[in-house]
N, CA and C atoms as an extended XYZ file, in Angstrom:
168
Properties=species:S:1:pos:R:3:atomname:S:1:resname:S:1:resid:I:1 pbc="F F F"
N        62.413      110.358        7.988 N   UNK     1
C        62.927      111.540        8.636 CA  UNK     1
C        63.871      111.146        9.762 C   UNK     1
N        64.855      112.206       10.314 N   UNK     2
C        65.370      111.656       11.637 CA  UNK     2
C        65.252      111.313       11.902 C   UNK     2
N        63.893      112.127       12.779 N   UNK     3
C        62.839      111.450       14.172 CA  UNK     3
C        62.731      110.641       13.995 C   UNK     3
N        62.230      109.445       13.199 N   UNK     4
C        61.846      108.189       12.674 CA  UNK     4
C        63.397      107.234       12.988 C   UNK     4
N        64.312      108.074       12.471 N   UNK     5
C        65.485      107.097       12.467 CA  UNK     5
C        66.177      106.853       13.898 C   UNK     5
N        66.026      108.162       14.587 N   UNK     6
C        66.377      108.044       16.028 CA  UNK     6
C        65.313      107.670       17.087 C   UNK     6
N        64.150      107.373       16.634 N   UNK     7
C        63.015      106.401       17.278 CA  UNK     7
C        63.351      105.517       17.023 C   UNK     7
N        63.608      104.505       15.968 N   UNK     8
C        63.876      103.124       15.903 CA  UNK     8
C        65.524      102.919       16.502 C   UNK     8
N        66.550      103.769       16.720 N   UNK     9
C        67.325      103.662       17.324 CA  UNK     9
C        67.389      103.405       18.671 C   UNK     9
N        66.504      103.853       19.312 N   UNK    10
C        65.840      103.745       20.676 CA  UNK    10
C        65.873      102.813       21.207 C   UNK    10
N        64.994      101.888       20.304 N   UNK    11
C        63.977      100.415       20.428 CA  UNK    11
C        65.143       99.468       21.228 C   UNK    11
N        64.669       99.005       22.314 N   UNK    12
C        66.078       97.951       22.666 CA  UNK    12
C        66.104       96.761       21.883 C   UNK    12
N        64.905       96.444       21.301 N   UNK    13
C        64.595       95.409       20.042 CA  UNK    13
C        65.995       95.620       18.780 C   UNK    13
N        66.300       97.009       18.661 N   UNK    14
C        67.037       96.626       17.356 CA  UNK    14
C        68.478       95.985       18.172 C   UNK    14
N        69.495       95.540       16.888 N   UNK    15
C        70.751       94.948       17.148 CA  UNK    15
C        71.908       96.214       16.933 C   UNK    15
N        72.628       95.819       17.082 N   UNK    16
C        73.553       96.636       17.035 CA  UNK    16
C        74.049       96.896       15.382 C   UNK    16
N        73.984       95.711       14.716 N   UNK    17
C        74.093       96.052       13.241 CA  UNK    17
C        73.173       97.260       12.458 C   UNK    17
N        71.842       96.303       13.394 N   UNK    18
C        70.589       97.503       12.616 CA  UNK    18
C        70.757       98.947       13.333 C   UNK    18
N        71.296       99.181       14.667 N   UNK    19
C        71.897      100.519       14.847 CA  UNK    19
C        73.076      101.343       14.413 C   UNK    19
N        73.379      100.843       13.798 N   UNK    20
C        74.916      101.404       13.244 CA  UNK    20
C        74.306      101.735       11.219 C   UNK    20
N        73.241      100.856       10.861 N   UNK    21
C        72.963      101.164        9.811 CA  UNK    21
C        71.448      102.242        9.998 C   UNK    21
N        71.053      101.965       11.054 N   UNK    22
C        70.197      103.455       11.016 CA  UNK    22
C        70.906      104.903       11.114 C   UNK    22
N        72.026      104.406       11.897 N   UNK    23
C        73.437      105.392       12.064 CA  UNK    23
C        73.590      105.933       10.788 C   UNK    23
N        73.942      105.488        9.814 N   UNK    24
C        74.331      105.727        8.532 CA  UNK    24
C        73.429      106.328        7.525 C   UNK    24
N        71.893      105.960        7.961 N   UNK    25
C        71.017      107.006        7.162 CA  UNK    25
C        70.966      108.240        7.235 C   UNK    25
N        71.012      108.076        8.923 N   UNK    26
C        70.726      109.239        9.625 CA  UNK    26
C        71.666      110.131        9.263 C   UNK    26
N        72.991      109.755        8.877 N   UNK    27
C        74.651      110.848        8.467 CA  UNK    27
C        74.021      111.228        7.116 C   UNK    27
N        73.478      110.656        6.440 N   UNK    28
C        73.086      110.480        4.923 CA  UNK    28
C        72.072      111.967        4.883 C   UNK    28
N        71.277      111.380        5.554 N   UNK    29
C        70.127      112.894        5.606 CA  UNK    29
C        70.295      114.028        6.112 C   UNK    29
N        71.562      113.884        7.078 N   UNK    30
C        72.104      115.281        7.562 CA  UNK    30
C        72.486      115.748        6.455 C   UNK    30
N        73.700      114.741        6.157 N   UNK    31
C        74.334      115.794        4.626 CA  UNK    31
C        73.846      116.079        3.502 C   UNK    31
N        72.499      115.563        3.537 N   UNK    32
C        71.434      115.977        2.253 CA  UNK    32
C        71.013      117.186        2.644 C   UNK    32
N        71.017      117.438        4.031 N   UNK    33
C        69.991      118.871        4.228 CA  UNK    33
C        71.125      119.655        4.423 C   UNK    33
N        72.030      119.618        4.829 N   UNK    34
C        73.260      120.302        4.815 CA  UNK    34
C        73.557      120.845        3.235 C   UNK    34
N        73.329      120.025        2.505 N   UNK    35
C        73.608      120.565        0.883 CA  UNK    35
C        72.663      121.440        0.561 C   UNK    35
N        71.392      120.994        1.091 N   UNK    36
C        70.523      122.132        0.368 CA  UNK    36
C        70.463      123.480        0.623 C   UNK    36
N        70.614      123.384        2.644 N   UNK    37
C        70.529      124.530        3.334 CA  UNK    37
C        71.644      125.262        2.480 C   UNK    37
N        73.025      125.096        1.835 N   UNK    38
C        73.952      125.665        1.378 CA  UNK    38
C        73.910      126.284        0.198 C   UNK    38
N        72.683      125.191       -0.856 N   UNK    39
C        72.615      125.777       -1.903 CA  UNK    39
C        71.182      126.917       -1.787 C   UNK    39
N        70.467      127.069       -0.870 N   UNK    40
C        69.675      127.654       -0.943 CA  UNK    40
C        70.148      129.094       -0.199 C   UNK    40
N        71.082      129.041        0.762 N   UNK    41
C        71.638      130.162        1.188 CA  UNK    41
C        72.545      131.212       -0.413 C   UNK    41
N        73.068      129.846       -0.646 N   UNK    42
C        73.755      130.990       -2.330 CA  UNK    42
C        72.778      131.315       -3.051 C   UNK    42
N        71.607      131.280       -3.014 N   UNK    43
C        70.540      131.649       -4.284 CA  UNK    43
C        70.128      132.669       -3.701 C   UNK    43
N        70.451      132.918       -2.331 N   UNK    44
C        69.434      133.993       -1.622 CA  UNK    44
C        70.698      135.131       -1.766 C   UNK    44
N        71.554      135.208       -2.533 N   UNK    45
C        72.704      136.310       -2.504 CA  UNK    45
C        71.965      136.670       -3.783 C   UNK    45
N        72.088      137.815       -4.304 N   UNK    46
C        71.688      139.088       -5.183 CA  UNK    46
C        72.934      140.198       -5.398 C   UNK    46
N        73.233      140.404       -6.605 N   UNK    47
C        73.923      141.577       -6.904 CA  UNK    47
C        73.660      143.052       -6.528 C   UNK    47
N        74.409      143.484       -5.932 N   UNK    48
C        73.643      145.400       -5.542 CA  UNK    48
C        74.219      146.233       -7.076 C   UNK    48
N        73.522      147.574       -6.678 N   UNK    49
C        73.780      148.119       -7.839 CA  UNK    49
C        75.532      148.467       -8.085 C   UNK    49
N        76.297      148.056       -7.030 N   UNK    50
C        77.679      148.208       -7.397 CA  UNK    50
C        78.329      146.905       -7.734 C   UNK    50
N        77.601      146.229       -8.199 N   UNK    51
C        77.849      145.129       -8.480 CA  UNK    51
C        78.524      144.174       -7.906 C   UNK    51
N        78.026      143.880       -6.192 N   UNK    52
C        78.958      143.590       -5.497 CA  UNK    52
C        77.809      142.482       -5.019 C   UNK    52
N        78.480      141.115       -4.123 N   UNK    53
C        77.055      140.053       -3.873 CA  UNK    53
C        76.731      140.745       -2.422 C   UNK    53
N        75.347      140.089       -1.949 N   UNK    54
C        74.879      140.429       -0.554 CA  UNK    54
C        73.464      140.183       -0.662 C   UNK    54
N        73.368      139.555        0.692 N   UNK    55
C        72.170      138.575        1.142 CA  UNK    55
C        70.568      139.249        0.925 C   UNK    55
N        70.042      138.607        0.376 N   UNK    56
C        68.574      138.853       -0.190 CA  UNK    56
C        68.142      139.295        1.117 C   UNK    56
């Protein structure tokens, strides 16, 4: 999860390599939840009876 990724970012133990590649998960999982939040917002649209779209 994030939290996890921006906890070990923290650590003054990691290097700067290993921060720049926790960096990169962390972009990774935004834009995974970013996709879903998007596809789950279009599923929540419904046709009205004028056949027009609008939010569940």
């Amino acid at each position: 999860m994030i939290e996890d990724i921006l906890g070990k970012m923290e650590d003054e133990d990691v290097t700067l390599d290993q921060s720049f590649d926790l960096y990169k998960q962390g972009i990774e999982q935004i834009k995974a939840a970013n996709a879903d939040l998007d596809r789950i917002e279009k599923a929540m649209l419904v046709i009205n009876e004028d056949g027009e779209l609008e939010e569940f």
